[in-house]
C-alpha positions in Angstrom: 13.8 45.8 67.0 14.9 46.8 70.4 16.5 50.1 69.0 12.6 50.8 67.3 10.6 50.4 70.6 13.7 52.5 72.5 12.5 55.5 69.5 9.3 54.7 69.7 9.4 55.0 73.8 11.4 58.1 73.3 9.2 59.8 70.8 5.8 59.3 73.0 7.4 60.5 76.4 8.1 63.9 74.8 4.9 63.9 73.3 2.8 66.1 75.6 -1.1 66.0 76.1 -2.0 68.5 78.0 -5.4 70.7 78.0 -3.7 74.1 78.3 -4.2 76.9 76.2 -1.8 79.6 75.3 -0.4 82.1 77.5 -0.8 85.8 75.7 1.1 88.8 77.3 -0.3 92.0 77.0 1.5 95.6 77.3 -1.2 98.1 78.0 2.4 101.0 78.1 2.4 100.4 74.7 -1.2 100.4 73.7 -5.0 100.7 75.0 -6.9 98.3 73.6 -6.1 94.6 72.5 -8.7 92.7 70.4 -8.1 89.0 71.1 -9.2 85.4 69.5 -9.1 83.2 72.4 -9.9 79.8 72.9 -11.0 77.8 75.8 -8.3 77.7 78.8 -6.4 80.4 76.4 -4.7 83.1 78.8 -4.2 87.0 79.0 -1.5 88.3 81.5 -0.7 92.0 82.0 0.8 94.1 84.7 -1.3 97.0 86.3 -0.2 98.9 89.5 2.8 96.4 90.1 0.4 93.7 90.1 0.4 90.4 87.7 -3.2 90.1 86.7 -4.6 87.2 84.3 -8.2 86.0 82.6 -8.7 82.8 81.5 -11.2 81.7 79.4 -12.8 79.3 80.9 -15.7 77.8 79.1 -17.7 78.6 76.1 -21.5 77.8 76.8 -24.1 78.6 74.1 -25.0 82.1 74.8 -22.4 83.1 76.9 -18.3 83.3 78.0 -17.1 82.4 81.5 -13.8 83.3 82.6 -12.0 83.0 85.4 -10.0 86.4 86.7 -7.0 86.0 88.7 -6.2 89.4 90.4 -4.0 90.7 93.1 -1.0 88.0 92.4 2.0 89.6 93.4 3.3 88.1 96.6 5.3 90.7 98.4 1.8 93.2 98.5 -0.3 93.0 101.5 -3.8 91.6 101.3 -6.8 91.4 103.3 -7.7 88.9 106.1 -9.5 86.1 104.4 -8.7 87.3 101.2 -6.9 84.5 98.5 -5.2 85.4 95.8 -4.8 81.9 94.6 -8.3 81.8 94.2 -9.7 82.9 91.1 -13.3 85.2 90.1 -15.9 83.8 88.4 -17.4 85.8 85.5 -18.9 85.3 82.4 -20.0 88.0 79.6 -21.9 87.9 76.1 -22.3 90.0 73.4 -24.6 92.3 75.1 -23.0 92.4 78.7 -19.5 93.3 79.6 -16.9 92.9 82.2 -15.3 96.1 83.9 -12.9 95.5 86.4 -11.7 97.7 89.5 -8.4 96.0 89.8 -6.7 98.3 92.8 -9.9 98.7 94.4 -10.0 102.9 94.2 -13.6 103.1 92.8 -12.1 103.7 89.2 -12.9 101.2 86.6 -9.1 100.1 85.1 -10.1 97.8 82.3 -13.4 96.4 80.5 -13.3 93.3 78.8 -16.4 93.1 76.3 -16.7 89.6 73.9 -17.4 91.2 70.4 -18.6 87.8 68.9 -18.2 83.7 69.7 -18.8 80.6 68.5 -18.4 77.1 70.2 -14.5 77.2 69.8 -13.4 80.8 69.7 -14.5 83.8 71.8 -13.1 87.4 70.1 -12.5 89.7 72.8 -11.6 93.3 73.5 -9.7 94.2 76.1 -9.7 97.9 77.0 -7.6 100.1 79.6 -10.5 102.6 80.7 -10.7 105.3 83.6 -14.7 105.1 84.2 -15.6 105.9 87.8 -17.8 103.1 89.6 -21.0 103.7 90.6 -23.4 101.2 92.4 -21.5 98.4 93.5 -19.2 99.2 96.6 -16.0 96.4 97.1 -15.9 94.3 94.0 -13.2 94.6 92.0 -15.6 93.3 88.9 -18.8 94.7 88.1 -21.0 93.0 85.6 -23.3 95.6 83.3 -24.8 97.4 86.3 -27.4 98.9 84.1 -29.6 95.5 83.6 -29.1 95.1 87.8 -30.7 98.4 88.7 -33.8 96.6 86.6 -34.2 94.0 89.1 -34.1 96.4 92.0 -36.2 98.9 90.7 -38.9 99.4 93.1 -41.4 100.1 90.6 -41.8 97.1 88.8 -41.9 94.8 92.2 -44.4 97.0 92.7 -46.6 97.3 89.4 -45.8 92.9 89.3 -47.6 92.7 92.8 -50.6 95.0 92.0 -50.9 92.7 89.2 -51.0 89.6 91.3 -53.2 90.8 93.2 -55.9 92.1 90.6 -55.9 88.5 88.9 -56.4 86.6 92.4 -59.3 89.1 93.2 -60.7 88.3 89.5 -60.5 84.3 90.5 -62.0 85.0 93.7 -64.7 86.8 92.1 -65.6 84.4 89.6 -65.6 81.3 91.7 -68.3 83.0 94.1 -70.0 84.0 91.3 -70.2 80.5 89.7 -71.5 78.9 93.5 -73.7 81.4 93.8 -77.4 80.4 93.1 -80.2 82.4 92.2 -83.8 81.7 92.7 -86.7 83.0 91.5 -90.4 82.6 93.5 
């Protein structure tokens, strides 16, 4: 009996829970473009300009893919004041919006990560080595499709939703003294 619980004991300290997903290498020397199943807390590491880079996938919510981006992990490179590399970047794409990343900061776009199709337990991604030069957004080293942004700052629409406003307030306004109005006749 004593040698079955000493098994026993044996067998579940080397079983391991843990909620960690795999850890998938990527060598973008050896090709351009990597289409991925990934699952949650699934990992992609690859190198770039002497730098260790990763992307975790992070959640998968029901119409879009968070990840969390760890750039800028090499020790021995000098970093900004403030700056932590420890400290990952929130992002999150969909079927319609993609990721493009800036990793060495040059105003060159080095990689975009687009999510082809996902589900509630598996998010298929490509990840692409690109050379697109970034427009728009100065300083961050991911950029989120800039083309839907430029809708919510185009001046035009603010504009055309205010002049809008304004006619239906006047067209309340115009009722309601209408309506309190009283005529008389003599």
């Amino acid at each position: 009996m004593k040698k079955i619980l000493t098994v026993i004991l044996v067998l579940l300290t080397n079983l391991s829970i843990v909620d960690a997903g795999r850890s998938l290498p990527l060598n973008f020397e050896e090709q351009t473009s990597y289409i991925i199943p990934l699952y949650e807390k699934d990992r992609v590491v690859f190198d770039f300009d002497g730098d260790s880079h990763s992307i975790v996938l992070d959640e998968i919510k029901e119409r879009r893919v968070e990840f969390d981006v760890f750039i800028y992990q090499e020790r021995n490179k000098k970093i900004k004041e403030g700056e932590d590399r420890d400290a990952p970047i929130y992002a999150f794409a969909d079927t319609v919006n993609l990721l493009k990343f800036d990793l060495n900061r040059d105003r060159i776009y080095d990689f975009k990560l687009d999510v082809l199709d996902f589900d509630q337990k598996k998010a298929l991604i490509e990840l692409t080595k690109t050379d697109e030069t970034k427009e728009g957004v100065i300083g961050s080293p991911i950029n989120s499709n800039p083309e839907k942004k430029s809708f919510i700052y185009n001046p035009w629409i603010w504009g055309g939703t205010l002049a809008l406003f304004l006619i239906i307030i006047f067209g309340i306004l115009l009722s309601k003294v209408k309506k309190d109005k009283t005529w008389s006749y003599h």
